[in-house]
VOTIMI-88726 format. One record per residue: x, y, z of N, C-alpha, C, CB in turn; residue in one letter. Coordinates in nm, 2 decimals. Glycine has a CB too. Layout:
N
+--------+--------+--------+--------+--------+--------+--------+--------+--------+--------+--------+--------+------+
:   n.xx :   n.yy :   n.zz :  ca.xx :  ca.yy :  ca.zz :   c.xx :   c.yy :   c.zz :  cb.xx :  cb.yy :  cb.zz : resn :
+--------+--------+--------+--------+--------+--------+--------+--------+--------+--------+--------+--------+------+
:      X :      Y :      Z :      X :      Y :      Z :      X :      Y :      Z :      X :      Y :      Z :    A :
...
+--------+--------+--------+--------+--------+--------+--------+--------+--------+--------+--------+--------+------+
//
This chain:
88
+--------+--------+--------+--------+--------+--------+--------+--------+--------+--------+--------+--------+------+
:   n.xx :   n.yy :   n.zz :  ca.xx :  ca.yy :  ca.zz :   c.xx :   c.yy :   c.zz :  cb.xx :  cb.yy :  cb.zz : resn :
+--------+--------+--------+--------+--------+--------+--------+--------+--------+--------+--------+--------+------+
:  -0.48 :   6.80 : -18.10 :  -0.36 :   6.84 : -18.04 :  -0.39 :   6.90 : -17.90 :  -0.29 :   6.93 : -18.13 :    X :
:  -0.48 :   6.98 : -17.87 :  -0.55 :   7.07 : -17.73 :  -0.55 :   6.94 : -17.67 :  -0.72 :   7.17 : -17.74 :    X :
:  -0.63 :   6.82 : -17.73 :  -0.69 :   6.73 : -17.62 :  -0.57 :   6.65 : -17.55 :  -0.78 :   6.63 : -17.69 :    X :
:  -0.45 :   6.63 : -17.63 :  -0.36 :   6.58 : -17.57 :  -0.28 :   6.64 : -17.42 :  -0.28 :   6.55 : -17.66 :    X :
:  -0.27 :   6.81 : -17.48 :  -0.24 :   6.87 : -17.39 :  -0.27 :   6.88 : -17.28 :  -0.24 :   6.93 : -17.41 :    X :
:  -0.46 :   6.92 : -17.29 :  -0.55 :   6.90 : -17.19 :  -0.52 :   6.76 : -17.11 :  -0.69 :   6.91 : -17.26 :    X :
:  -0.51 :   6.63 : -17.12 :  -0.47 :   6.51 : -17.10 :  -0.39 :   6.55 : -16.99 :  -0.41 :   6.44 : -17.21 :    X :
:  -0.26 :   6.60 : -17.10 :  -0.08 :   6.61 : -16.97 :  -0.13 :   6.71 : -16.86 :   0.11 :   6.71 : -17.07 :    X :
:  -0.21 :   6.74 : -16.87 :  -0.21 :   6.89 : -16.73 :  -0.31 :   6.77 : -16.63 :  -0.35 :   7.14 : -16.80 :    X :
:  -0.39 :   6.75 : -16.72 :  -0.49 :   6.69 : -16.64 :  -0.44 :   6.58 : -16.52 :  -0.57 :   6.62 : -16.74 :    X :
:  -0.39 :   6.48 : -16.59 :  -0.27 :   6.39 : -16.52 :  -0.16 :   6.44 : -16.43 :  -0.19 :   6.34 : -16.63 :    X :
:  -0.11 :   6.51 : -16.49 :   0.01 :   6.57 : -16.40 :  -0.07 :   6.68 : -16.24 :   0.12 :   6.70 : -16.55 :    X :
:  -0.20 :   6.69 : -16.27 :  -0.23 :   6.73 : -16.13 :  -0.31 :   6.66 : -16.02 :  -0.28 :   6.85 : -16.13 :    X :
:  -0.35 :   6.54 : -16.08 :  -0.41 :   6.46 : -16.03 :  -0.26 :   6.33 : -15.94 :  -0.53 :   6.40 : -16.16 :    X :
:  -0.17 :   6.36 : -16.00 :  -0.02 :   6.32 : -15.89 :   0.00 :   6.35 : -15.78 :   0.10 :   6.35 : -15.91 :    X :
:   0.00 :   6.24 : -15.65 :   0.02 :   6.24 : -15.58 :   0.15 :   6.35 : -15.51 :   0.01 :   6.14 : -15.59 :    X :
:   0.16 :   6.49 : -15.43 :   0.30 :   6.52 : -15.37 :   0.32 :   6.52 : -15.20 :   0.33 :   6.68 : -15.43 :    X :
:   0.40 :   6.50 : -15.19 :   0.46 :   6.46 : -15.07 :   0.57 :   6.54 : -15.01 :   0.51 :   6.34 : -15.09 :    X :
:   0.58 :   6.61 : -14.90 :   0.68 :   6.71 : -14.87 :   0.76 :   6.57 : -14.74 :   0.58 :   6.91 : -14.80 :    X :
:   0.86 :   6.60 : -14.72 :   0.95 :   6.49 : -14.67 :   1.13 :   6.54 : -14.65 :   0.92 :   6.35 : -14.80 :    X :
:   1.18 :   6.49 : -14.55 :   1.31 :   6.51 : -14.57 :   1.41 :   6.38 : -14.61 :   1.35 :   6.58 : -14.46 :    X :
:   1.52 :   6.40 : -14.70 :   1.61 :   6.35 : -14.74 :   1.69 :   6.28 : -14.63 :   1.67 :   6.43 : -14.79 :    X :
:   1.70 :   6.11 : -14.63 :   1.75 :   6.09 : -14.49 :   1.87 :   6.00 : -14.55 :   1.64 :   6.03 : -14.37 :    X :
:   1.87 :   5.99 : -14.76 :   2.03 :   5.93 : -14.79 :   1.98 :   5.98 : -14.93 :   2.11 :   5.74 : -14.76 :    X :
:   2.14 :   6.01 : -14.94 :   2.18 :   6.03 : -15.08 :   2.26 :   5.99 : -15.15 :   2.20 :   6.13 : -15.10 :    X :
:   2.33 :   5.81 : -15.10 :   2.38 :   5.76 : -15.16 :   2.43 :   5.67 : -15.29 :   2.38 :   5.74 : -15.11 :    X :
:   2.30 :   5.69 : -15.34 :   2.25 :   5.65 : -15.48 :   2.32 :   5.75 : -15.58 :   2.09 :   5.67 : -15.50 :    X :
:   2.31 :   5.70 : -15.70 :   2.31 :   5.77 : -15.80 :   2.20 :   5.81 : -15.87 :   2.38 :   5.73 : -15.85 :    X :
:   2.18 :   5.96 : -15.89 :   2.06 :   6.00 : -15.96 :   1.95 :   5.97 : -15.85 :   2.03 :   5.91 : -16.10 :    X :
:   1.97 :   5.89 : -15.68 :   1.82 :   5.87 : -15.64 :   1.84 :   5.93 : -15.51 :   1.76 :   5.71 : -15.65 :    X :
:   1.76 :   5.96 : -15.43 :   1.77 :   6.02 : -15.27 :   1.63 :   5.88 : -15.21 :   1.69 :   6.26 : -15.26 :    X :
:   1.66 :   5.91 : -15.03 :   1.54 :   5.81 : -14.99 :   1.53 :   5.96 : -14.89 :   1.57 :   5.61 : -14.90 :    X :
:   1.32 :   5.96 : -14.92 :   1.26 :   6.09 : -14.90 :   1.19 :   6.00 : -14.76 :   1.14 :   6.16 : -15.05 :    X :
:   1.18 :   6.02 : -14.62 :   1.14 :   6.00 : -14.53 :   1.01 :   6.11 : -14.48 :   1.26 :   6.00 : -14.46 :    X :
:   0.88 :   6.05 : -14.53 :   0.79 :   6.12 : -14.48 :   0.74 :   6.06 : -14.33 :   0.69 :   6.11 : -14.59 :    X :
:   0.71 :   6.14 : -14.24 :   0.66 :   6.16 : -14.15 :   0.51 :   6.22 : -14.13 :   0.74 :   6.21 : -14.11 :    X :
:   0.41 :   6.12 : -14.06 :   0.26 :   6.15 : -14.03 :   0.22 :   6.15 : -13.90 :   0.18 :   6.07 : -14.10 :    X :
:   0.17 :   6.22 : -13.83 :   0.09 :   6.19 : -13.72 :  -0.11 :   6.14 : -13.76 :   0.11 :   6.34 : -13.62 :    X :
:  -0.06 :   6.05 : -13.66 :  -0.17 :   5.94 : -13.67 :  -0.24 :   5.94 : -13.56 :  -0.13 :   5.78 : -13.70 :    X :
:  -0.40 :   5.89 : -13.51 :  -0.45 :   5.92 : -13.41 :  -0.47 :   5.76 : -13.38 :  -0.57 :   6.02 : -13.43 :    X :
:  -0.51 :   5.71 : -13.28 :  -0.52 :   5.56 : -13.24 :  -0.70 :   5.57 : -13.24 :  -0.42 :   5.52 : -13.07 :    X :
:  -0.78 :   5.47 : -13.27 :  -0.90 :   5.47 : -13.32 :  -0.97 :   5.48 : -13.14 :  -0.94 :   5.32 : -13.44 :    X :
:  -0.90 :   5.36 : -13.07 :  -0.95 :   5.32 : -12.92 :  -0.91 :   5.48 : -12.80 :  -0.83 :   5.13 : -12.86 :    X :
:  -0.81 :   5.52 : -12.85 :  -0.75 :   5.53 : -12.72 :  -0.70 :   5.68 : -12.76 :  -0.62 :   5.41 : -12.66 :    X :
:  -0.72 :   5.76 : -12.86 :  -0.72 :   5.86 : -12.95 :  -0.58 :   5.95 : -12.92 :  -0.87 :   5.96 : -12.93 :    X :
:  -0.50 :   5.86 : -12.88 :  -0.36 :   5.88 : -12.87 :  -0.28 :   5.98 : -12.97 :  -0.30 :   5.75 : -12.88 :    X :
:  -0.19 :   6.07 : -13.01 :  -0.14 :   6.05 : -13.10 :   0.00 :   5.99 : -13.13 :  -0.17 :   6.14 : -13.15 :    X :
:   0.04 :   5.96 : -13.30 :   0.13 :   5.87 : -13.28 :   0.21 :   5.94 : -13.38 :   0.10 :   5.71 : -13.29 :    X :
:   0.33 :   5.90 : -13.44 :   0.42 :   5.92 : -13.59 :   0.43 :   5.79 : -13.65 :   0.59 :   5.99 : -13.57 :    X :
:   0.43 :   5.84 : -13.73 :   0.40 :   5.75 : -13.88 :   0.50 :   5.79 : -13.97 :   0.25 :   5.76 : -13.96 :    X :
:   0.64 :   5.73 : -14.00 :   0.71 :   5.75 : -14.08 :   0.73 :   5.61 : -14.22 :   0.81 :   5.80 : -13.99 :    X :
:   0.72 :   5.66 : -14.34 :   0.73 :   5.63 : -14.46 :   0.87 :   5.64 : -14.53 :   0.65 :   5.70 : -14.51 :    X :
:   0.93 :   5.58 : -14.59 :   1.01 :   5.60 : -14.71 :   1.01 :   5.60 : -14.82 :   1.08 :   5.56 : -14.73 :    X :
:   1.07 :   5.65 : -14.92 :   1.00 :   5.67 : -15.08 :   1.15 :   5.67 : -15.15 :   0.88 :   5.83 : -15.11 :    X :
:   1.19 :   5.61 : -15.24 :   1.28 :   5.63 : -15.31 :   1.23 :   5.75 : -15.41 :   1.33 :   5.50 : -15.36 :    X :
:   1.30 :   5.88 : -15.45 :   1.29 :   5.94 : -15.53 :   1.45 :   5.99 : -15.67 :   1.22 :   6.03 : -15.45 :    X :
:   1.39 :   6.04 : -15.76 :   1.42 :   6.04 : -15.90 :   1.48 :   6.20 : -15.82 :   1.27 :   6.02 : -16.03 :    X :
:   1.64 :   6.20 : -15.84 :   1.69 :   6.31 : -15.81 :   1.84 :   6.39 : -15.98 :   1.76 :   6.27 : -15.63 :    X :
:   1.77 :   6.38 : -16.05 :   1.80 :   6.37 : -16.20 :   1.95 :   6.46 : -16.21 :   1.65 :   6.44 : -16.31 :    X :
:   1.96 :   6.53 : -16.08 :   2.08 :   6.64 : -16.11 :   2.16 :   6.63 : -15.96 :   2.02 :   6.83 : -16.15 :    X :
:   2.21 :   6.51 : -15.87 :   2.17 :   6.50 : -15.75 :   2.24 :   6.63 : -15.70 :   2.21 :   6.37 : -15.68 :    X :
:   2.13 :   6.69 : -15.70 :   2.15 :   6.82 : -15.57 :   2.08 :   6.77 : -15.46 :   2.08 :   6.99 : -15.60 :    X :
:   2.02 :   6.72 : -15.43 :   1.94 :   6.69 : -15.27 :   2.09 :   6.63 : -15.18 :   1.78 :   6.54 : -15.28 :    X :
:   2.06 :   6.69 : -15.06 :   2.18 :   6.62 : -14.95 :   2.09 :   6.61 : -14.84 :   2.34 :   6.72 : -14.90 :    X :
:   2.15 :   6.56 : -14.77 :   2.06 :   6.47 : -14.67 :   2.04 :   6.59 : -14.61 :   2.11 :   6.33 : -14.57 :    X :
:   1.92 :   6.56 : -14.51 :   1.83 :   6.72 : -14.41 :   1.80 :   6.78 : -14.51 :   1.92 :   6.84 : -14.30 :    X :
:   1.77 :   6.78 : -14.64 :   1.69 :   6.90 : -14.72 :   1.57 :   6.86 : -14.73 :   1.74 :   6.92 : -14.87 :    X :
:   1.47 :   6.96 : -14.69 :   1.35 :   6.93 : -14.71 :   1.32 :   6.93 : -14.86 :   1.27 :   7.01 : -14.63 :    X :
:   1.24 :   6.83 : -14.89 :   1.20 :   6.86 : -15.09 :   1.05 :   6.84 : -15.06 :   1.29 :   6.70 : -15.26 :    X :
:   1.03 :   6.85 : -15.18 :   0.87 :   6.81 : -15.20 :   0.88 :   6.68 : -15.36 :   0.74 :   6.99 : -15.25 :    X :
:   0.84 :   6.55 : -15.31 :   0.83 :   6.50 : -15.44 :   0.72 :   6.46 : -15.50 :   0.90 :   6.41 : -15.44 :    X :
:   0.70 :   6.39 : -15.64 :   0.59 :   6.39 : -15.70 :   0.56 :   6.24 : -15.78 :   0.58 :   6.51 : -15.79 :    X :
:   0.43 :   6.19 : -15.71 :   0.46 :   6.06 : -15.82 :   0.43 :   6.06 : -15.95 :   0.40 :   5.95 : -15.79 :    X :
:   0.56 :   5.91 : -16.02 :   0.54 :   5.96 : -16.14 :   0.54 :   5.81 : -16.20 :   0.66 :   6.08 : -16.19 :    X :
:   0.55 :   5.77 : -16.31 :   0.53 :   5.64 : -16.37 :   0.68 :   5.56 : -16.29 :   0.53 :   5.66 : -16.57 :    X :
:   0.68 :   5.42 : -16.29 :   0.79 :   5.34 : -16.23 :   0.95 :   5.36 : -16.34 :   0.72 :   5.16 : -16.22 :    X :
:   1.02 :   5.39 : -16.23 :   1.17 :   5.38 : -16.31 :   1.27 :   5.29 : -16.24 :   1.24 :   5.54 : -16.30 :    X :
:   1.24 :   5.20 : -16.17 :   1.31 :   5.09 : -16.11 :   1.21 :   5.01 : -16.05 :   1.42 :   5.12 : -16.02 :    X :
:   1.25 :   4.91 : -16.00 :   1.16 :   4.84 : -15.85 :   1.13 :   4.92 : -15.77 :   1.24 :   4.75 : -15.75 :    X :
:   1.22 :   5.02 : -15.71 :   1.14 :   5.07 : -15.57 :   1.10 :   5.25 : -15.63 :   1.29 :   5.06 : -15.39 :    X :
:   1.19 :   5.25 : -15.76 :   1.16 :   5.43 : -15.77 :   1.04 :   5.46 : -15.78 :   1.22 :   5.51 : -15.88 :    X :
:   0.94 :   5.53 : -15.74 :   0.79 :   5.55 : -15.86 :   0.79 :   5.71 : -15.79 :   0.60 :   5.43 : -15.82 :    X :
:   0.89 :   5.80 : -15.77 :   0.89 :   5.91 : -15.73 :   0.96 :   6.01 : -15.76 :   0.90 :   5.90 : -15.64 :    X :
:   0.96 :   6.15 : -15.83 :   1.04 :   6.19 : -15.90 :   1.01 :   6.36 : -15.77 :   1.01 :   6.18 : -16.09 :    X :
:   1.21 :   6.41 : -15.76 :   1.22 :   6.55 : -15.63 :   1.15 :   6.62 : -15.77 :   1.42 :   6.63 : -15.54 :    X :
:   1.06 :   6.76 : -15.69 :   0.98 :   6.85 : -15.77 :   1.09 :   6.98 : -15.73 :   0.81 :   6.87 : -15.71 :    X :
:   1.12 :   6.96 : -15.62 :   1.19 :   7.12 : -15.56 :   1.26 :   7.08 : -15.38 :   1.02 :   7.28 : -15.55 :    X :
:   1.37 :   7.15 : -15.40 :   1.47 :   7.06 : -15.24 :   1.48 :   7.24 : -15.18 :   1.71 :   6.93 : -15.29 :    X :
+--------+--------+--------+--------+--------+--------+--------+--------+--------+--------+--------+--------+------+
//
């Protein structure tokens, strides 16, 4: 029984989190989390932004758009969901 436990902690911190803001909340139950990166150019050591989208798992929808959250990956719950909000 410990070992399973040990397992879930284990797993659950080896997940990926992502801090990002809310840029729709039109879904039901889902928000799209818009991460933003700065990126360096390899030649010309420029820098650049690098923005991402992530559908996330918003189970009680409190997130509204402009909220910053932090989300967390988690096993797939649709085609595009594989992301569940931790905290908005």
């Amino acid at each position: 029984m410990t070992k399973e436990i040990k397992k879930e902690e284990a797993s659950a911190s080896t997940r990926k989190k992502m801090t990002g803001t809310v840029v729709s909340d039109k879904m039901d139950k889902t928000v799209v989390v818009e991460i933003v990166t700065m990126k360096t150019h390899p030649i010309y050591k420029k820098k650049f932004k690098v923005s991402k989208r992530f559908k996330a798992h918003d189970e009680d929808n409190k997130c509204k758009i402009g909220d910053k959250v932090t989300i967390r990956e988690c096993k797939p719950m649709s085609r595009d969901k594989r992301w569940e909000v931790l905290s908005a």
